[in-house]
C-alpha positions in Angstrom: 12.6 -6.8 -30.6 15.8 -5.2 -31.7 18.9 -6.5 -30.9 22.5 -5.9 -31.8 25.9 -7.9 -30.6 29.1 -7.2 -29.7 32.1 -9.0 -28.3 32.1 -12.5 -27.4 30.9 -14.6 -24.3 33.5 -13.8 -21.5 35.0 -16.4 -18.7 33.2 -16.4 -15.8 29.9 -16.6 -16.7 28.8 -20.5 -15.5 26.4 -19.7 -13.1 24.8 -18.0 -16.1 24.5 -20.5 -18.3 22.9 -22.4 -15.9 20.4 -20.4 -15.1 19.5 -19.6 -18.7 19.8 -23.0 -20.2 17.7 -24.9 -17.4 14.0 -25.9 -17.9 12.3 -23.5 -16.6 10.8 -20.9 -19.2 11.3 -18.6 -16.4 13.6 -18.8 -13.8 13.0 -15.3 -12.1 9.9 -15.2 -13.0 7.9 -12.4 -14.7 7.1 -9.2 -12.6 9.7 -6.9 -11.8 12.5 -6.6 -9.2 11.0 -4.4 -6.1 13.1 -1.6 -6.7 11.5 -0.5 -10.5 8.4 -1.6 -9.6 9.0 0.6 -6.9 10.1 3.5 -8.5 7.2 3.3 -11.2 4.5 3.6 -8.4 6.2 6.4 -7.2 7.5 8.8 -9.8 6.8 8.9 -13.7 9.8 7.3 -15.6 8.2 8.1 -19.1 10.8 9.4 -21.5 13.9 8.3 -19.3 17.1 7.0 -20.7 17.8 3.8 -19.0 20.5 0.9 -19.0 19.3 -2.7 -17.9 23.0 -3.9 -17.2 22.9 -7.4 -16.8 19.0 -7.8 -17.8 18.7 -11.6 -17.5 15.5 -12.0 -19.0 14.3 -9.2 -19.3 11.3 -8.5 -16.6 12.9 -4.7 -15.6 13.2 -3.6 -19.2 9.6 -4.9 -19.9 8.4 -3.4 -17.0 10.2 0.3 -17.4 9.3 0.3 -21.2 5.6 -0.3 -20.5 6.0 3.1 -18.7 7.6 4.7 -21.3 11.5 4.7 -20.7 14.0 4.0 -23.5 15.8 1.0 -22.7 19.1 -0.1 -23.0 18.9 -4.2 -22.4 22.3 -5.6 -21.5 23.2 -9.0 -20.8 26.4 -11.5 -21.7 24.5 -14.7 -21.7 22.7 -15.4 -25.4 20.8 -17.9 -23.5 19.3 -14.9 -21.4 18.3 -12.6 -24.3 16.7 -15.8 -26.5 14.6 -15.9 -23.2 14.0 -12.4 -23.5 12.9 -12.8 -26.1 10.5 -15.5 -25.8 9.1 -13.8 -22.8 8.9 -10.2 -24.2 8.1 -10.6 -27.6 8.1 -6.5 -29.3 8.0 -4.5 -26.5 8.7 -1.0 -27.3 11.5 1.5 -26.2 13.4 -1.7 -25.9 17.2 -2.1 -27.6 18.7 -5.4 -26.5 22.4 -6.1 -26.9 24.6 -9.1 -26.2 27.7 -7.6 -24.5 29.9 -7.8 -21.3 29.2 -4.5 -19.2 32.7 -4.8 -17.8 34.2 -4.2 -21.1 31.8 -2.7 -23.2 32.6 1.2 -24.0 29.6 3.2 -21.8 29.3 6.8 -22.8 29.3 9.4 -19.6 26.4 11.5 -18.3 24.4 9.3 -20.6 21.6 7.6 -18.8 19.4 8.6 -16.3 18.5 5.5 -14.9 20.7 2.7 -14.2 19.6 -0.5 -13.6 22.4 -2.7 -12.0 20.2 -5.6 -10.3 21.9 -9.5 -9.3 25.0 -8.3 -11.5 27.7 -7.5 -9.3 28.2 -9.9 -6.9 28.8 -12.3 -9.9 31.9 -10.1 -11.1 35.4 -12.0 -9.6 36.0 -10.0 -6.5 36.0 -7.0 -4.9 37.8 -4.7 -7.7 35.9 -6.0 -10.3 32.7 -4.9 -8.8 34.5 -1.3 -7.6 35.5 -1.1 -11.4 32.5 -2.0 -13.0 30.6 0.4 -10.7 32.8 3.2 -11.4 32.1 2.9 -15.2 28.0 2.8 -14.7 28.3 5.8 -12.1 30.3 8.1 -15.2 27.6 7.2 -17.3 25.0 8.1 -15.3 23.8 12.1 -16.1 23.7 14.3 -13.6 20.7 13.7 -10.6 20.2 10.4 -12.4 19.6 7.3 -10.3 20.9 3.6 -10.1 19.0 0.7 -8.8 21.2 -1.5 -7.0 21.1 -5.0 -5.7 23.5 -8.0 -4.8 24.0 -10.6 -2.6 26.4 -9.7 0.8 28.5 -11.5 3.5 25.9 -11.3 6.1 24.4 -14.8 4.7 26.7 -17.4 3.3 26.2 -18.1 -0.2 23.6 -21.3 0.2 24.6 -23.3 -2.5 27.5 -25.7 -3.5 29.3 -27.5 -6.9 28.0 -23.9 -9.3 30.0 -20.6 -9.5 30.9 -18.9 -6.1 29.9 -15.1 -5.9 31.6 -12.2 -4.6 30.0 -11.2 -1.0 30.8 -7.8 -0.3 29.2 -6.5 3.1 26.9 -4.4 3.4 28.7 -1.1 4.2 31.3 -2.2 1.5 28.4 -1.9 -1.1 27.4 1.4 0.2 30.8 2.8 0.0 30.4 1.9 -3.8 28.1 5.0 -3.9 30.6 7.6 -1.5 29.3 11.3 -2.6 25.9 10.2 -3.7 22.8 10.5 -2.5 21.6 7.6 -0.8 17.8 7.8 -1.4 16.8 3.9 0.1 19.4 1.1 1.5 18.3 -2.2 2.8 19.7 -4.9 4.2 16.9 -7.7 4.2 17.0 -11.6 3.9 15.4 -13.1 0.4 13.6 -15.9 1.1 13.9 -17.9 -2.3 13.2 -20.8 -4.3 14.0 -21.7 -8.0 13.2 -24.7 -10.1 15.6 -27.2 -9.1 16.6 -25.4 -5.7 15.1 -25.8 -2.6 13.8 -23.1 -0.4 17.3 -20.9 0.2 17.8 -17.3 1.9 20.2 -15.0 0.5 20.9 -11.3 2.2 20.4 -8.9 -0.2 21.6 -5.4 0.0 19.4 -2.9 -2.1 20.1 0.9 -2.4 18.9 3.3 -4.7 21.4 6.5 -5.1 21.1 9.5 -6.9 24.5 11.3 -8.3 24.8 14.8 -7.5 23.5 17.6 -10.2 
């Protein structure tokens, strides 16, 4: 497992912490998000750059190195990569980095996959998450494609006393992507549970856009 670090831990990250320091070994469990599994059934990703931006612990950039991408792991929370770690052990094609995405220098036309899955309804407010996916849209090359999901308005956030997100609806989320192509957009309710949290429903907006050759 290579890792490197950068700058550290940022404000804002509670809800994080939380999550990464709780019991569980594995609070998301192990299997990918829908979207990569997804788009590994459907196309070959073998040889693609790609950025896991906020990676948690780690089940996307398992999952896209297994079918041969070159991942870029990404996450501000130590507590996240150590599980990572624990839960990935060498996985090849992997490079894992403690850093904040909002901050950390991005290269454009760089990747041509670009993960961006839970992340951005945890930034503080609307221009945060407009910023944040301005930055990941320059560095995505040309007919490259993002993986978006977050939380939206259409469902208040369920739970009390831990970090508020940021509920953008579901149109505003779109408009994040304006002279893209939208491939997929969905606007479906999770029905969730976690370890130490009841059965819960979040709306979830999920899109998968492809920027323009």
């Amino acid at each position: 497992m290579t890792t490197t670090a950068s700058a550290p831990t940022p404000s804002g990250t509670t809800r994080c912490e939380e999550i990464y320091t709780s019991p569980s070994p594995s609070f998301w469990g192990t299997g990918p998000t829908s979207l990569v599994r997804d788009l590994c059934a459907e196309r070959p990703v073998d040889g693609l750059k790609a950025l896991d931006a906020g990676c948690g612990e780690g089940r996307n950039a398992r999952h896209l190195a297994r079918h041969g991408a070159r991942v870029h792991a990404m996450d501000v929370s130590e507590a996240a990569l150590a599980r990572a770690a624990s839960l990935c052990g060498h996985v090849p094609h992997v490079t894992w980095e403690r850093a904040d995405i909002t901050t950390r220098p991005l290269a454009d036309d760089w990747y041509d996959l670009v993960v961006a899955y839970s992340l951005t309804h945890w930034l503080d407010g609307p221009a945060a998450v407009a910023a944040l996916t301005g930055r990941l849209r320059a560095a995505t090359a040309p007919g490259g494609l993002h993986l978006y999901c977050a939380f939206n308005a259409r469902v208040p956030y369920p739970h009390t006393g831990t970090q508020q997100p940021t509920l953008l609806g579901h149109q505003e989320h779109l408009d994040l992507y304006a002279g893209w192509e939208i491939v997929r957009a969905t606007d479906t309710d999770l029905h969730d549970e976690h370890p130490g949290e009841g059965p819960h429903i979040h709306s979830m907006t999920r899109i998968v856009a492809r920027r323009p050759r």
